[in-house]
C-alpha positions in Angstrom: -8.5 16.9 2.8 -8.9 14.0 1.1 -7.1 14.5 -2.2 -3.9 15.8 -3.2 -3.0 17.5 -6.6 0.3 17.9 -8.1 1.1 19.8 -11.6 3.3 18.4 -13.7 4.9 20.2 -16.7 6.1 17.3 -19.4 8.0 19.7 -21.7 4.8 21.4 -23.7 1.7 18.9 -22.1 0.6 20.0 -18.7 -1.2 17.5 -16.7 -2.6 17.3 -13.3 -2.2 13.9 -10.8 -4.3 13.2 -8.5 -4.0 11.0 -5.7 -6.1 10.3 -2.3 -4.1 11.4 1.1 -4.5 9.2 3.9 -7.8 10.2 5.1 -9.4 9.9 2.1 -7.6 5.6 1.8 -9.4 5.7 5.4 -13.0 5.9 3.6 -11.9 2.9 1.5 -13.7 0.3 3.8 -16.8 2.3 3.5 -16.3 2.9 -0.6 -15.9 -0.8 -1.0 -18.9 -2.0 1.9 -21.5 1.0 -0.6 -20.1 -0.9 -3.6 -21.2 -4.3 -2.4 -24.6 -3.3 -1.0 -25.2 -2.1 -4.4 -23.9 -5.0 -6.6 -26.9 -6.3 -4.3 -29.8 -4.2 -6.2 
């Protein structure tokens, strides 16, 4: 899995956090290296 998703109840607003588990912060070599190569085009 490569996110995680907690509810949070704030009195009436209701929201929903997301945050990436540690396999998905593995991919973040490969995000950035795809980002570069297309700054590029």
């Amino acid at each position: 899995m490569f996110l995680k998703c907690k509810m949070m109840d704030w009195q009436i607003e209701k929201f929903i956090e997301y945050s990436l588990t540690e396999l998905g912060l593995s991919l973040k070599p490969v995000i950035e290296a795809m980002k570069k190569w297309g700054e590029k085009i």
